[in-house]
C-alpha positions in Angstrom: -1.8 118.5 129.0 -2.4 116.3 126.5 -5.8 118.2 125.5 -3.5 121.2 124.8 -1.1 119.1 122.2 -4.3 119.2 119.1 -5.0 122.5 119.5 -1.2 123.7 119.4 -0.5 121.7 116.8 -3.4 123.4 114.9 -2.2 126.4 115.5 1.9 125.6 114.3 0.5 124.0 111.2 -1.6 127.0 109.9 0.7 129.8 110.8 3.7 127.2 108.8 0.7 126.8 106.0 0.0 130.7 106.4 3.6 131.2 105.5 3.6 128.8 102.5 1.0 130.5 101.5 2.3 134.2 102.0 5.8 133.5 99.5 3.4 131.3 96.8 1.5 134.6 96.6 4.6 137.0 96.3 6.1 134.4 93.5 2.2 134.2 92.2 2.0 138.3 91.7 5.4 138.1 89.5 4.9 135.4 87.3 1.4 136.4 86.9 2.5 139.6 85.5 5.2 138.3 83.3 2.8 135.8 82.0 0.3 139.1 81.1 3.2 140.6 79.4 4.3 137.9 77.3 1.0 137.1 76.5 0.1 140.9 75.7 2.9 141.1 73.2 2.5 137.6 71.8 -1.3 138.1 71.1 -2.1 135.0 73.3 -5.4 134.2 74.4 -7.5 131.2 75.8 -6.9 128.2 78.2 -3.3 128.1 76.6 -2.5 131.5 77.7 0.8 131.8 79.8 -1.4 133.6 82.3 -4.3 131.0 82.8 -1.5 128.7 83.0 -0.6 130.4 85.7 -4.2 130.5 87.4 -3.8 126.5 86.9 -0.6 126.4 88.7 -2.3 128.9 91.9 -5.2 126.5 91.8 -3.3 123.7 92.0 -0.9 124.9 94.8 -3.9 126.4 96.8 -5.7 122.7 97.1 -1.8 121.3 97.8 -1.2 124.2 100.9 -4.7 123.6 101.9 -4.7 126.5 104.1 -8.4 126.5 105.4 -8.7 122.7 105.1 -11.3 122.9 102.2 -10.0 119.7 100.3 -10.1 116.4 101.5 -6.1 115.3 102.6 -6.6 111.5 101.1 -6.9 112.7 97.5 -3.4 111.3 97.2 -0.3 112.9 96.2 2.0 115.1 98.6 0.5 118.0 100.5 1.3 120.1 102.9 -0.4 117.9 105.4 1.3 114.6 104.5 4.6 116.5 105.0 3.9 118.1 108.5 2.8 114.7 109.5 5.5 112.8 108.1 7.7 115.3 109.7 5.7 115.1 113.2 6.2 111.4 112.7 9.9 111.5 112.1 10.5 113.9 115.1 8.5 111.5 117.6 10.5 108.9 116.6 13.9 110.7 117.1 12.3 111.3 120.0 11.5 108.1 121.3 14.8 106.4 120.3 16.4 109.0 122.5 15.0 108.6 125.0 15.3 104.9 125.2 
């Protein structure tokens, strides 16, 4: 049984990380095309573009969701990772204390 535990866990993490991913693209698609808007009536262009800003901002959430497990997790700073696992942490205590 305890063989079984990894792979499940594998399994709950991507389909929670599947999800984060899922509503950062929905929010993505809107601000992406309010950023080509605003930038289409203001005459912006370049890296300080609303919309490349928001490219930055979907680059930088897609290394912090990590959803295929491309980047390495010890980079620093909070990730999706750290969280489950401080959250898996959190619960085994609870756990534990409860049952002592």
């Amino acid at each position: 049984m305890k063989k079984l535990w990894p792979q499940v866990r594998k399994l709950l993490v991507f389909q929670i990380k599947l999800y984060i991913d899922a509503f950062r693209d929905i929010i993505l698609s809107a601000l992406s095309l309010g950023a080509f808007l605003i930038d289409l009536v203001q005459q912006n262009e370049g890296p300080d573009s609303y919309f490349e800003r928001v490219l930055g901002f979907g680059r930088h959430t897609e290394r912090t969701i990590n959803l295929f497990n491309n980047y390495d997790r010890d980079k620093g700073g909070k990730n999706v990772d750290s969280i489950l696992d401080e959250v898996e942490d959190k619960i085994r205590k609870n756990v534990r204390d409860a049952n002592r």
